[in-house]
DOKE-932643 format. One line per 5 residues: number of its first residue (from 1); for each residue z, y, x of N, C-alpha, C. Coordinates in steps of 0.1 Angstrom, whole numbers, plus 5000, padded with zeros to 4 digits. Example, Ala and Ser with C-alpha at 12.3 -4.5 7.8 and 13.67 -1.06 7.14 Angstrom:
<recs>
1) 5078 4943 5132 5078 4955 5123 5078 4967 5132 | 5071 4978 5128 5071 4989 5137 5079 5000 5129
</recs>
This chain:
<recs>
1) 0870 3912 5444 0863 3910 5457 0848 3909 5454 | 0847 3901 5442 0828 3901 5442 0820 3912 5435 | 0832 3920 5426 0825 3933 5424 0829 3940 5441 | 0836 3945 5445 0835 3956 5455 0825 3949 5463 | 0818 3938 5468 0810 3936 5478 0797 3940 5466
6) 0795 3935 5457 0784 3942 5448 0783 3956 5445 | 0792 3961 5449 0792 3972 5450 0786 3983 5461 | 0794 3974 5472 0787 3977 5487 0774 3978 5486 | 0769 3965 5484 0754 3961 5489 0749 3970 5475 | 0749 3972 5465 0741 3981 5452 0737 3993 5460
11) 0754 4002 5465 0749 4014 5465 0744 4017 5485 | 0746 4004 5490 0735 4005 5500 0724 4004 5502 | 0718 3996 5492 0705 3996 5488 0696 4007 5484 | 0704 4014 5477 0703 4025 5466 0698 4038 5477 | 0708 4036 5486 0705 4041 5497 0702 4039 5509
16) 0693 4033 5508 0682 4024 5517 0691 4021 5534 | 0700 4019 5528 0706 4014 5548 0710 4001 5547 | 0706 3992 5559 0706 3982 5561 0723 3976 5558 | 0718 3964 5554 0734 3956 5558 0745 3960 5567 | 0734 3963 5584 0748 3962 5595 0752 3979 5592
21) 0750 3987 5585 0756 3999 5578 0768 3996 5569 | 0767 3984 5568 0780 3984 5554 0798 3977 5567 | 0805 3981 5561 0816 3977 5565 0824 3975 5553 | 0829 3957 5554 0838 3954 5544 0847 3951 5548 | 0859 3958 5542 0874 3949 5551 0883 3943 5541
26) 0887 3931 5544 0899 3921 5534 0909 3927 5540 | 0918 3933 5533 0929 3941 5536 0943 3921 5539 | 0931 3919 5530 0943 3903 5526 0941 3896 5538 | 0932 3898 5550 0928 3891 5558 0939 3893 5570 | 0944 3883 5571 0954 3881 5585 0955 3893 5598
31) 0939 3886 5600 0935 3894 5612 0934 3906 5612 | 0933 3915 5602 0934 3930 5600 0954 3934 5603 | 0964 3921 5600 0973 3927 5600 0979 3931 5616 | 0984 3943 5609 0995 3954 5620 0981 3965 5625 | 0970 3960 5622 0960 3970 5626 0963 3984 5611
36) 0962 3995 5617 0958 4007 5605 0942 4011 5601 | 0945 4013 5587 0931 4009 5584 0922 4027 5591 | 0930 4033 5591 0923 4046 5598 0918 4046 5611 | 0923 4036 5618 0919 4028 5632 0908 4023 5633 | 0909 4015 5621 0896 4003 5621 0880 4013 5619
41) 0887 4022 5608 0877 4031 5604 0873 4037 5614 | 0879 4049 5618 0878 4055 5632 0866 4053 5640 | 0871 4039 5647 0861 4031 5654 0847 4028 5651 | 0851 4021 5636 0834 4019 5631 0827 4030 5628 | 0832 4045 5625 0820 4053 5620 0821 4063 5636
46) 0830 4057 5644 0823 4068 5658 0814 4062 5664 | 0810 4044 5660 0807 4040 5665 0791 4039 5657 | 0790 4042 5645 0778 4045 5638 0770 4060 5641 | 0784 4067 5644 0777 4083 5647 0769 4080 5658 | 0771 4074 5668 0768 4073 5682 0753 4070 5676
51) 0748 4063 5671 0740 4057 5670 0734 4068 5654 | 0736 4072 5651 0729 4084 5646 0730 4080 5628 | 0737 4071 5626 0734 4065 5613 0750 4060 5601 | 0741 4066 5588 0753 4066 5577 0759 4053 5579 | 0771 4051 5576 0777 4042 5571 0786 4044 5557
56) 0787 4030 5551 0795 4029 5539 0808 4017 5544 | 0819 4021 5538 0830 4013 5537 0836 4009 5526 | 0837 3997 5525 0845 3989 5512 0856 3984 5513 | 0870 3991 5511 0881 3984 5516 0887 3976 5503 | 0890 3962 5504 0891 3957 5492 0907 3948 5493
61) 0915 3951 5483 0927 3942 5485 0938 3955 5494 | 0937 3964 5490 0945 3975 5497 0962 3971 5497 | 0962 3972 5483 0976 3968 5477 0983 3960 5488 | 0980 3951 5500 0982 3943 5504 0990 3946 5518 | 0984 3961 5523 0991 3970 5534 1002 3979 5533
66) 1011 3980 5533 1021 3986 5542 1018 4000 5539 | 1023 4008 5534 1023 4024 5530 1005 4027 5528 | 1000 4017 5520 0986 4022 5514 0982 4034 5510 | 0996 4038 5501 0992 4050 5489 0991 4065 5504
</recs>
């Protein structure tokens, strides 16, 4: 977990986009369950296009969903 968020923020830095450009998701986190992670995704980068701007995603703890591979 504290490398992939160092990882986030490294290579968003790197590439100069702010914080609210990064999306991290706890796959292990409750509230994500019965959601699909292509859902969650979906949403957040149509929701970044709208608004004209890259995003990065860090999905961490995969192993944890339901037909991951």
């Amino acid at each position: 977990t504290t490398l992939v968020k160092q990882l986030l923020a490294a290579h968003g830095e790197r590439l100069g986009l702010p914080p609210s450009n990064a999306l991290y998701l706890d796959c292990q986190d409750s509230m994500l369950a019965g959601i699909a992670l292509s859902d969650l995704y979906a949403t957040y980068a149509d929701e970044q296009r709208s608004r004209a701007k890259p995003c990065i995603v860090a999905i961490d703890e995969v192993q944890y969903l339901e037909n991951w591979h």
